[in-house]
Every structure is written in C-alpha cells, then in structure tokens.
NUTORLUM-193779 format. One record per residue (C-alpha): x negated, y, z; residue in three letters. Coordinates in steps of 0.25 Angstrom, whole numbers, plus 2048, in hexadecimal, padded with zeros to 3 digits. Example, Ala and Ser with C-alpha at 12.3 -4.5 7.8 and 13.67 -1.06 7.14 Angstrom:
2
7CF7EE81FALA;7C97FC81DSER;
end
This chain:
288
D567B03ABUNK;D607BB3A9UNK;D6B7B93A0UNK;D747C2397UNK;D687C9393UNK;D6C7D638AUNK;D637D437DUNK;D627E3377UNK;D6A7DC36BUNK;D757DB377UNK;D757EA37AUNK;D767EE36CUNK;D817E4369UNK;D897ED375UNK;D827FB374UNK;D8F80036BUNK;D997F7376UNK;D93802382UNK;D9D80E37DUNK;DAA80837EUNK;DA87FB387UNK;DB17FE393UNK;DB77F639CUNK;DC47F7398UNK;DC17F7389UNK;DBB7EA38CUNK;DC87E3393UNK;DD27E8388UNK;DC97E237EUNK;DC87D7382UNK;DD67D8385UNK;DDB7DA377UNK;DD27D0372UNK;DD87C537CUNK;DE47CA379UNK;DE47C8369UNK;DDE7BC36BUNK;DE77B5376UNK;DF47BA36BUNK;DEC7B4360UNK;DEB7A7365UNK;DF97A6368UNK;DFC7AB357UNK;DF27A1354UNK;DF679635BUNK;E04797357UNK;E0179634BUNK;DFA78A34AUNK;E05783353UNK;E0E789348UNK;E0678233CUNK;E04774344UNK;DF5776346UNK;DEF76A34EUNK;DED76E35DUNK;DE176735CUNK;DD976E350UNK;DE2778349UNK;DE677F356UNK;DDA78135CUNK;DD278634FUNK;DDD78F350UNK;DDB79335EUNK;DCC79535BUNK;DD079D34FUNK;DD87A6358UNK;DCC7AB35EUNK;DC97B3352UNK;DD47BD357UNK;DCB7BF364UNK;DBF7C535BUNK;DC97CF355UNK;DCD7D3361UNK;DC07D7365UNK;DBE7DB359UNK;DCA7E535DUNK;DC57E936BUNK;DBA7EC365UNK;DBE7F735AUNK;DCA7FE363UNK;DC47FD370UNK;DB47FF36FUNK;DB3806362UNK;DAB7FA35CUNK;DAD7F0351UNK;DAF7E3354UNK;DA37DC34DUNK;D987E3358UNK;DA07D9362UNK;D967CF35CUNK;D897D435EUNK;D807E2359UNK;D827DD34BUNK;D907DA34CUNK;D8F7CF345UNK;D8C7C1348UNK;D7D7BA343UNK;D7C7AF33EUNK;D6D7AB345UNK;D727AC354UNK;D807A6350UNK;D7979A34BUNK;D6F798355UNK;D7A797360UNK;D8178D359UNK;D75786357UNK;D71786364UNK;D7E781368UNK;D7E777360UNK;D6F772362UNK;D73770371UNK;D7F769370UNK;D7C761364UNK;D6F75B36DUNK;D7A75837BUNK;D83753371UNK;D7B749369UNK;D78740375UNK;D8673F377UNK;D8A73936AUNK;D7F72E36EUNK;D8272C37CUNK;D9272D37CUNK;D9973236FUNK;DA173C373UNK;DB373936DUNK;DB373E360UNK;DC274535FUNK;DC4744350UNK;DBE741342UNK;DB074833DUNK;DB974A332UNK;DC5752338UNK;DBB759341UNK;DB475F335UNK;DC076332DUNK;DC376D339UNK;DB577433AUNK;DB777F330UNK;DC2782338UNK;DBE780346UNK;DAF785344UNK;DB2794340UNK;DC079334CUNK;DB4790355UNK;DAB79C350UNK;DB67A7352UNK;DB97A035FUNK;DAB7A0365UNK;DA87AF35DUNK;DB57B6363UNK;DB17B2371UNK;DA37B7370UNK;DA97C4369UNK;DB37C5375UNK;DAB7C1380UNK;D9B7C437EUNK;D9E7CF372UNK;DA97D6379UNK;DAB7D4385UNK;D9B7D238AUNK;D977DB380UNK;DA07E7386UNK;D9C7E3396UNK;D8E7E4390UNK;D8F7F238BUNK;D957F7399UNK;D8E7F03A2UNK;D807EA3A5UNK;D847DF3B1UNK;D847D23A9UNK;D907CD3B4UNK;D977D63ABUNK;D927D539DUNK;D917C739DUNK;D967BF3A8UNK;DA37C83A7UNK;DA67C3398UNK;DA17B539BUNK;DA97B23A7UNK;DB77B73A0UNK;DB57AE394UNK;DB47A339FUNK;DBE7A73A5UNK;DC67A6397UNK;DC2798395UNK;DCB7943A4UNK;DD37893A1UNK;DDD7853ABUNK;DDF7783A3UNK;DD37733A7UNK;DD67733B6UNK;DCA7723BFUNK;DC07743B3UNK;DC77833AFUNK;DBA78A3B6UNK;DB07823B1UNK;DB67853A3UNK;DB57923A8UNK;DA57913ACUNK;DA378C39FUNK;DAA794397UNK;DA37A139FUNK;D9479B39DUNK;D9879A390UNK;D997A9390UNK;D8E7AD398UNK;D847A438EUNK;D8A7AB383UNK;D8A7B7389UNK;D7C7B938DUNK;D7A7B237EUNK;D817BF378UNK;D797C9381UNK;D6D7C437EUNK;D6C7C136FUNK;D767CE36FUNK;D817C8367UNK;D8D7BE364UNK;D857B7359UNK;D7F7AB361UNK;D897AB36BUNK;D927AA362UNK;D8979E35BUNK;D8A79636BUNK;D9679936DUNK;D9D792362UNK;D93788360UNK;D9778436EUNK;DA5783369UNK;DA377C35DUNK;D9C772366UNK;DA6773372UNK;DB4773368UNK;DAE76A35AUNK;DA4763361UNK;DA675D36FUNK;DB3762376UNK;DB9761381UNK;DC675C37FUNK;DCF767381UNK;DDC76F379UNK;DCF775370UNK;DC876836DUNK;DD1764360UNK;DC4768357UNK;DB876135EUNK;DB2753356UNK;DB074F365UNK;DB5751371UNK;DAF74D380UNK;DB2740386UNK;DB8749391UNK;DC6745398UNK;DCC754397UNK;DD474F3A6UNK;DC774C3ADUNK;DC475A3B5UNK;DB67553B6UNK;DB37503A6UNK;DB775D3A2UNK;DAE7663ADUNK;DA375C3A8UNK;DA576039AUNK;DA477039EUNK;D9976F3A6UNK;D92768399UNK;D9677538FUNK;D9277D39BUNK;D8477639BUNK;D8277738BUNK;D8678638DUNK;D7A787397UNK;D7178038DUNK;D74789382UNK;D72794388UNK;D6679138FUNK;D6278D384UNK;D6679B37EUNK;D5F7A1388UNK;D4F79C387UNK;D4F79E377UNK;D537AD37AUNK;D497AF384UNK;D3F7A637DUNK;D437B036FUNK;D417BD377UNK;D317B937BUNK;
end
C-alpha cells in the first residue's frame, strides 16, 4: 500500500503554487505567520488576564481563538509573497465543503463514540463538572476549536505541504517534511520522559492528515478529523492538562505517573491509526 497518493484534485489544488513556491518563500511564510501568531497570543492572553477570565475555560477559549491570527497570516504570505489569495490555501475551490467536512467528523465521532461507550459501562470515566456548565461553554469553545484545528491544517497541510508539493515530488519532502515540524511543534518539556512520544503522536497525526489532504485534494475533510479529534480529545475525554478546563470528562490518569500518561498517547496514537485506516479502505474501495 503506498501512502500520500496525489489525487489529480491535489495537483489542481497546487498547480497555481508551482510559479512562486521557493524555498525561501516558504520559510519567511511561515515565518511571518508564526510570527503574527506567537505576538498574538501574548495580546490575547493579556487581555484575558486583564479582564479576570478563568484559567480554566475563559483563558483557553481565548488561547484557541488566538489561533484565528495564524489563518491571516497565511492568508498574508500567501498574497505578498506567492501572488495568491489566501482562500486557494483550502483546497482548488478555495473554499471549504460541507460533504467531506462532515463526513470526517462523522467518522471521528462514529469510532470514538463505539471505544467510548464501553467505557462508561465498564469504568465511568471522572466527570470534571456539571452537564450543565459544560454546555453553557460550547458555543464558545466549539467554533474556538474549529479556527484552532482549520488554521493548523491551512498552515501545515495547505501551505506548508501544499508549497513542498509544487516544488518537489519526493514525499520525505512534501509530507513527511511538514508532518514531522508539527510534531516537533507539539514537544513539551513539561512532560519529561513522555515529550517525544507527544511528539510521535503529534507527527502521525500529521502524516494521517496529510496523505488525507493529498488524496481527497483539500483541507475539507481534514479539517473535518482534525477538529473532530479535538472536540473529542479537549470537550470530551482530556487528559488533564493546562488545556483540559473545558472537557465534561477528564481520564482517570495521575498527570505524575510517566507511564499513565505514555499509556494515554499510545491510545490517541492507536485511534489515529484506526481512523485512518479506516480512511484509507473507503478510498480505495470508492476508486473501484
């Protein structure tokens, strides 16, 4: 089985990418929208220290909100440097579909709603706060968690992969390149021995969505799995972490034990796999 197949749709999504994708292009786009965004975090979370948000909720909406500066910045690099709106960043239509958008979350969804059921009969996992409270915060944290999961597909499999597609053919380039930076971008030192497992996570993660993205040939549906794992992994089940505030449940996991947590990642690494297995046969099965 070969992966990160490009679907004709994915060589018509970068075709207009191939006159101005240079290396160096590249690196001082994605420059100036890590730049924008690292500033704009420190703005925003000033400002909510300033207005006595909670840390637990308020803060990290907040944080996830942020993440809205990152698509402008894109957006940016896009128009000054490659001589291309911003909106082709999503996919040939340059826009996003409702149909693959759905279906991704759907899929998410379906698979860890069947490994989560059996849970809730067999061990319940802690519930963290009130139905109640947990539902007055959706219609904010939902649409937080829809700019946070679209800005990192824009960034990494739009712009970044989309660009290394247009210049070169070898995927170690195109996709492991871009899918091994956003694990790298996940490496957190306060999680000691288990910082490179986050790090193996994070960058299957990018190498599922990325071979998604090449071969449906746009941000759509990955965008779709993307923040549907998030919604599971942030308002769902979390790990209890600094970003776990939101969630209606959160893992009976002691956040000291090295070897509870390494547990925990090797699970979303697992469901990870699944999904995009899964992914995988109904795209082949759909091309016969």
């Amino acid at each position: 089985m070969v992966l990160a197949q490009r679907s004709e749709r994915f060589e018509a999504w970068i075709a207009p990418m191939r006159r101005r994708a240079t290396l160096w292009r590249v690196v001082i786009g994605a420059g100036l929208a890590g730049g924008l965004w690292i500033a704009a975090v420190a703005a925003f979370l000033t400002l909510a220290d300033d207005v006595g948000l909670s840390p637990e909720r308020g803060v990290v909406v907040v944080y996830l909100v942020s993440f809205a500066v990152l698509i402008v910045g894109a957006g940016a690099a896009m128009r000054l440097l490659h001589d291309l709106p911003g909106s082709r960043l999503l996919g040939p239509g340059e826009r996003v579909d409702a149909g693959p958008l759905l279906r991704g979350i759907l899929v998410v969804a379906a698979i860890a709603g069947a490994l989560f059921l059996p849970m809730l009969l067999v061990e319940p996992p802690e519930r963290q706060q009130a139905v109640a409270t947990w539902a007055l915060w959706l219609p904010a944290a939902l649409p937080a968690l829809f700019v946070q999961a679209t800005a990192e597909e824009v960034v990494f499999r739009g712009y970044f992969q989309g660009m290394l597609a247009a210049r070169y053919a070898s995927r170690l380039v195109w996709w492991v390149l871009p899918a091994a930076v956003f694990g790298l971008l996940h490496w957190n030192p306060q999680m000691g021995e288990n910082a490179w497992v986050m790090v193996a996570a994070a960058t299957l993660m990018g190498l599922a969505l990325g071979d998604v993205a090449a071969r449906s040939g746009g941000l759509s549906l990955p965008i779709g799995l993307h923040f549907a794992n998030n919604v599971w992994a942030m308002l769902v089940m979390a790990t209890p972490s600094q970003l776990s505030g939101l969630a209606l449940f959160v893992s009976p996991l002691d956040p000291d034990d090295p070897a509870a947590i390494r547990a925990a990642l090797f699970g979303n690494m697992a469901l990870i796999a699944v999904v995009w297995g899964v992914y995988i046969v109904i795209w082949r099965w759909r091309r016969r």
